[in-house]
Backbone as CSV, one residue per row, in Angstrom:
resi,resn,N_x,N_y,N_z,CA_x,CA_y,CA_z,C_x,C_y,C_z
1,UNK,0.826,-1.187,0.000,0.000,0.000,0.000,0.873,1.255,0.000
2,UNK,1.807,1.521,0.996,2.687,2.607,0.815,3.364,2.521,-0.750
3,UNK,3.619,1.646,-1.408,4.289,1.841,-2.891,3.190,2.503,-3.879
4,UNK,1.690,2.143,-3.503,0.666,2.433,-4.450,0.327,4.488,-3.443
5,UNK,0.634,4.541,-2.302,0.626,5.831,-1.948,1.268,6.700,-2.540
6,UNK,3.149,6.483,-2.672,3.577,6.855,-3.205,3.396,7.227,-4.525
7,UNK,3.071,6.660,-5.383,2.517,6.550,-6.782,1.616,7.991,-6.754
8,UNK,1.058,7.853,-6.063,-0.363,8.560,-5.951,0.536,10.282,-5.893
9,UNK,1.407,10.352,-4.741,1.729,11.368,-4.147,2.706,11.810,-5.677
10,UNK,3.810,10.704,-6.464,4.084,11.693,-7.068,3.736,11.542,-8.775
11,UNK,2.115,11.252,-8.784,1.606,11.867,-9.671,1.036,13.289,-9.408
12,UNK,0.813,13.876,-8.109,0.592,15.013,-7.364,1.740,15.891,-7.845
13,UNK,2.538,15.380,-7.546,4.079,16.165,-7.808,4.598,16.383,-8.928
14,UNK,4.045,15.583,-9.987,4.173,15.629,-11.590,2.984,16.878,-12.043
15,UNK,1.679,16.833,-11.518,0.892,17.673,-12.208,1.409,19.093,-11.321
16,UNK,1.767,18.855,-10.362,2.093,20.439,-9.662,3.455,20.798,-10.534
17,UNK,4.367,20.253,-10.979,5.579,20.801,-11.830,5.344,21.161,-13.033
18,UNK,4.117,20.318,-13.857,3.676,20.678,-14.795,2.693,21.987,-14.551
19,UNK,2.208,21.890,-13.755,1.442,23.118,-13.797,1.900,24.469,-14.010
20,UNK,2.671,24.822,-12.646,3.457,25.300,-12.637,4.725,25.748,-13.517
21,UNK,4.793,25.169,-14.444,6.367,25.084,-15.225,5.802,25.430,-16.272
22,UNK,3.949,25.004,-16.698,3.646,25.910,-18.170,2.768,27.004,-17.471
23,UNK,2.547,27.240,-16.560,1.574,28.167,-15.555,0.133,27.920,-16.236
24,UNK,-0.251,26.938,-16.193,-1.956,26.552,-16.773,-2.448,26.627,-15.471
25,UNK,-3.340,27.597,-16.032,-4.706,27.945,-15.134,-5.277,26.093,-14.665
26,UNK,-4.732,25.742,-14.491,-5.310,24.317,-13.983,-4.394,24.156,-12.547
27,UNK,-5.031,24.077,-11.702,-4.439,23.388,-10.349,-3.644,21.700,-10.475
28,UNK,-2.604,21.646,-10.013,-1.664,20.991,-9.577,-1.850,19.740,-9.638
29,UNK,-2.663,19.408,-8.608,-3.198,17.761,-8.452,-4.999,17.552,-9.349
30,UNK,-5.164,17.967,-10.215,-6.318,18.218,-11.372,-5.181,17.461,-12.139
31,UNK,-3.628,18.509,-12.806,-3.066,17.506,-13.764,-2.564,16.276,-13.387
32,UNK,-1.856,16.185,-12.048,-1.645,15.135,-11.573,-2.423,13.440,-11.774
33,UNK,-3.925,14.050,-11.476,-5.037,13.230,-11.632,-5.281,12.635,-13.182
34,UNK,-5.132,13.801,-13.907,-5.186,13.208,-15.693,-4.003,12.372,-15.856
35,UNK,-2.738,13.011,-15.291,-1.659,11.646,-15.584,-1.593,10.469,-15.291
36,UNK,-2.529,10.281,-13.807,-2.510,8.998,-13.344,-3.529,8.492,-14.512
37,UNK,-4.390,8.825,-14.424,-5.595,8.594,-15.285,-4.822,7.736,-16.982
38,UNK,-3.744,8.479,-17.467,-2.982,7.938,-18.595,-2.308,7.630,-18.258
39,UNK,-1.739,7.112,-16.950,-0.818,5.997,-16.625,-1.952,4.927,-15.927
40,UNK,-2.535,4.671,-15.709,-3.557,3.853,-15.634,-4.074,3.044,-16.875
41,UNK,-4.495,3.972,-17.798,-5.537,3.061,-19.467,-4.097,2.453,-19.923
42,UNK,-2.891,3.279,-19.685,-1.346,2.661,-20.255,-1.402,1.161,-19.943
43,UNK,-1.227,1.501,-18.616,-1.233,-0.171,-18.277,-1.961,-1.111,-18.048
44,UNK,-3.284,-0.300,-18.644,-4.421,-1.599,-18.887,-4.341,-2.221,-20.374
45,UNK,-3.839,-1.144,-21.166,-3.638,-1.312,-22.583,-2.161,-2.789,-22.564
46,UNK,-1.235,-1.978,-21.615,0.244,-2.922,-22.257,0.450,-3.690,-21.105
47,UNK,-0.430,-4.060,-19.705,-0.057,-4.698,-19.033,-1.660,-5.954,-18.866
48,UNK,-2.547,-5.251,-19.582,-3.870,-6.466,-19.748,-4.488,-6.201,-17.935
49,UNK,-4.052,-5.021,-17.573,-4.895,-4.935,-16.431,-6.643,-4.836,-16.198
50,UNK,-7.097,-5.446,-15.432,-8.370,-5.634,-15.527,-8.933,-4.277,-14.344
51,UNK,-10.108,-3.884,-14.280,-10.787,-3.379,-13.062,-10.731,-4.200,-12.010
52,UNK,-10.748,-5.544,-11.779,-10.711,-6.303,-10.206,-9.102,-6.193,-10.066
53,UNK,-7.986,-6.650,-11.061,-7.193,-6.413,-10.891,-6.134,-4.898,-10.295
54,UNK,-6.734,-3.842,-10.795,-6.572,-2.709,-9.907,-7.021,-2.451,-8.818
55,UNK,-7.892,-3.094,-8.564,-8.690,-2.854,-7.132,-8.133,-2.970,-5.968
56,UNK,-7.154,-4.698,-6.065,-6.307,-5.206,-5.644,-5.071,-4.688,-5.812
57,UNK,-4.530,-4.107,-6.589,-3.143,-3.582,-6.661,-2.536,-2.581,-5.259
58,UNK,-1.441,-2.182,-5.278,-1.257,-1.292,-4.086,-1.756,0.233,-4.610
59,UNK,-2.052,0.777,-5.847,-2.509,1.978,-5.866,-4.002,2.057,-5.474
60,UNK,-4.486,1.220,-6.189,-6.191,0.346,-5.731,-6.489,0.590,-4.210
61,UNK,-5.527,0.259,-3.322,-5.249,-0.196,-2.249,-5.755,1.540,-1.265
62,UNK,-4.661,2.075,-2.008,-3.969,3.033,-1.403,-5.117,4.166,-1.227
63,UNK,-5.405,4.171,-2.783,-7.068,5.029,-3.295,-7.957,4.798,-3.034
64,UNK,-8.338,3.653,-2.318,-9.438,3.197,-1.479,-9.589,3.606,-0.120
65,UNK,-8.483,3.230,0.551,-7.930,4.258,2.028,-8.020,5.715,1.942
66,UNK,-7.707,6.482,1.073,-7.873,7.872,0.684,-9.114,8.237,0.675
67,UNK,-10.513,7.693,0.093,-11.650,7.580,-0.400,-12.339,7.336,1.041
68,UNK,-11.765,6.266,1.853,-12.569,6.268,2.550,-12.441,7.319,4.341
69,UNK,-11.459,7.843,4.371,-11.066,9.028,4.770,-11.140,10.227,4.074
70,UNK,-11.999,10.677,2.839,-12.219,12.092,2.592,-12.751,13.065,3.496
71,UNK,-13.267,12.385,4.592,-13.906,13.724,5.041,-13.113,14.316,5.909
72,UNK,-11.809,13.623,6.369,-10.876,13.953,6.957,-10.189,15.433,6.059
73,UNK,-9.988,15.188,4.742,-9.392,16.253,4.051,-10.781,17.705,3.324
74,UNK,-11.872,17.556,4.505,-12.409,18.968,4.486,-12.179,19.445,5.798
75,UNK,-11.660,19.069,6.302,-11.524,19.717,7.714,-10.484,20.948,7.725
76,UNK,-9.547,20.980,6.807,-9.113,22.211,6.495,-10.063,23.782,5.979
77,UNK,-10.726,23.039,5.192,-12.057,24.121,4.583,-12.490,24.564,5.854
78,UNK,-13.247,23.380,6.248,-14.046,24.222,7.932,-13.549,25.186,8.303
79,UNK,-12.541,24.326,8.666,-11.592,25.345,10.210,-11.501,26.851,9.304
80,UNK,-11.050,26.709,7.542,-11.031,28.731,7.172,-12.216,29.227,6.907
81,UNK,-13.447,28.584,7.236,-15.011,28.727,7.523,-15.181,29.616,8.492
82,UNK,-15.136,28.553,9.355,-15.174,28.802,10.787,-13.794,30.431,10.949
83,UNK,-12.857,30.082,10.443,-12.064,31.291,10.551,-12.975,32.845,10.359
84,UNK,-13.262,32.973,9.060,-13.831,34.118,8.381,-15.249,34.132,8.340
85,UNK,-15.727,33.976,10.259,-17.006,34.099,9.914,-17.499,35.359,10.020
86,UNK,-16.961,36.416,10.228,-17.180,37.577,10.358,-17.618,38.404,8.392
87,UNK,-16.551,37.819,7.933,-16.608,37.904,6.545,-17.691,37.249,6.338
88,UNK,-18.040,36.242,6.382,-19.262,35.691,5.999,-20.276,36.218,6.964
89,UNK,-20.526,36.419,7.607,-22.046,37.762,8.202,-21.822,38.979,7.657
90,UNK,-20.637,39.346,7.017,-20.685,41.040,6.452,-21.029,40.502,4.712
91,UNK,-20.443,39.609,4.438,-20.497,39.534,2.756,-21.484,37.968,2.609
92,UNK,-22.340,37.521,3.421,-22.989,35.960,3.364,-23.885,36.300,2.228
93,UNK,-24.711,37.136,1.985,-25.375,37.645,1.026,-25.208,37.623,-0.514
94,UNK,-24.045,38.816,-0.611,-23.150,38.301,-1.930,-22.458,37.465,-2.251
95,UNK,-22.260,36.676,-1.113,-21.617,35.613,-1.485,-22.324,34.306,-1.767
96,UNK,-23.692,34.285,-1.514,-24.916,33.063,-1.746,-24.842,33.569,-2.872
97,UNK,-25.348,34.870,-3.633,-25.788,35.207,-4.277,-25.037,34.804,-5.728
98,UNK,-23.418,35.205,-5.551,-22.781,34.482,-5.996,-22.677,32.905,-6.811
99,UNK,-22.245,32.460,-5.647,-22.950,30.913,-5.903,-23.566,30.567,-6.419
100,UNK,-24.924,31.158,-6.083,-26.287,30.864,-7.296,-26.186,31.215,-8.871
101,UNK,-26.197,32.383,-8.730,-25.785,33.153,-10.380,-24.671,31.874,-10.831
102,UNK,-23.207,32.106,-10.103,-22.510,31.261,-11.209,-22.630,29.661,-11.599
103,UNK,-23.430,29.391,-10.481,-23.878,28.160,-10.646,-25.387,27.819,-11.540
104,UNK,-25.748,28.267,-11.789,-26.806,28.785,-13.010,-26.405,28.657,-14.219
105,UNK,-25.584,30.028,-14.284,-24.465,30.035,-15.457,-23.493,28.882,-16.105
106,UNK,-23.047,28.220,-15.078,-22.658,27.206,-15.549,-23.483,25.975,-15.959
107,UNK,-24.430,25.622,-15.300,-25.675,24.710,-16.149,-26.277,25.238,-17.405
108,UNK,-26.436,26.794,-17.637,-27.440,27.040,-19.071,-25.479,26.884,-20.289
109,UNK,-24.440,27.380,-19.659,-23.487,26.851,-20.703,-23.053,25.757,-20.968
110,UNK,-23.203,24.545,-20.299,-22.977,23.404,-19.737,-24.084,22.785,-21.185
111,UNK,-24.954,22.992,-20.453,-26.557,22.748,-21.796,-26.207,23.585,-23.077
112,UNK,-25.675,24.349,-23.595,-25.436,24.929,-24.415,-24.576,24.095,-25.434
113,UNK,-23.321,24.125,-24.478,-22.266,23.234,-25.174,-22.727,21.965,-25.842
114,UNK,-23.626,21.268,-24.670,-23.795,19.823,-25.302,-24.769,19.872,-26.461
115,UNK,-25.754,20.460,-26.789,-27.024,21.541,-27.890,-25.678,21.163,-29.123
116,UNK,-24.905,22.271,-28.967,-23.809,22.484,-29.711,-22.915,21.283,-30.517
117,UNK,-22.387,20.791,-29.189,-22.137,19.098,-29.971,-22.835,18.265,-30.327
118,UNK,-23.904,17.974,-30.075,-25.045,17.308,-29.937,-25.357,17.255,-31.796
119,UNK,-25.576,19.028,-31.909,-25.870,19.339,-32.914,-24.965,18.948,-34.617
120,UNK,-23.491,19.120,-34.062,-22.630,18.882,-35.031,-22.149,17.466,-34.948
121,UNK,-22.342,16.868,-33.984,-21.808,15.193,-34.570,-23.188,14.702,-35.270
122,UNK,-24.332,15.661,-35.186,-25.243,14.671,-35.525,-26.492,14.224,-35.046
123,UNK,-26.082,13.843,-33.519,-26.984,13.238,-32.340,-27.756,13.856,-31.846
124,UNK,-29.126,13.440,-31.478,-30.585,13.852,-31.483,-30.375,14.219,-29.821
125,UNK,-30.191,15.829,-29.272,-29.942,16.037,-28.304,-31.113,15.859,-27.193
126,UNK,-32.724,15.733,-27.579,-33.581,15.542,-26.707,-33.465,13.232,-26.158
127,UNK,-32.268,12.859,-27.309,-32.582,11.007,-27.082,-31.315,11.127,-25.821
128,UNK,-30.246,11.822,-26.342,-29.330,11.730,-25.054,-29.602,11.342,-24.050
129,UNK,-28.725,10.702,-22.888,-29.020,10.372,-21.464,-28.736,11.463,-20.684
């Protein structure tokens, strides 16, 4: 399990150098995550790895332990919650308000986009799932 941790930690460390080193608006362990992701189909492609077979592996292992301790890694959020609650009773308002709008926004472009592709490959966007 620690060899499949490791793994984990420096695909973290690969997307944070990459990030960083081309400065893409993409956070660190986001690229990290796509690399594992193509070092993963890699070695399902050239090593005939199966889904039960990863499950079992030490990264399998490792990402399962991680998964099942997430809520351990919001406890940082809280605690700068709980920090700036003053900020949040002076700005809680605009800041729901926030939220809502851009979260709106992102569903009618979200629906847009797919309209869009939907439209140019072809595919009947009301049969979609």
């Amino acid at each position: 399990m620690i060899h499949g941790f490791v793994l984990l930690l420096v695909c973290q460390l690969a997307g944070e150098s990459v990030s960083r080193g081309l400065r893409l608006p993409v956070p660190g362990p986001v690229v990290g995550l796509v690399l594992m992701l193509l070092g993963l189909f890699a070695c399902q492609r050239l090593a005939g790895l199966d889904a039960e077979a990863l499950k079992h592996s030490s990264v399998g292992k490792a990402s399962a332990s991680v998964l099942q301790n997430l809520a351990l890694l919001f406890v940082p959020a809280g605690v700068g919650v709980v920090q700036h609650l003053r900020l949040l009773a002076d700005d809680g308002i605009v800041i729901a308000l926030t939220l809502v709008v851009s979260t709106a926004a992102t569903l009618a472009v979200t629906g847009l986009v797919f309209v869009a592709v939907a439209r140019r490959t072809g595919a009947d966007a009301e049969k979609a799932p």
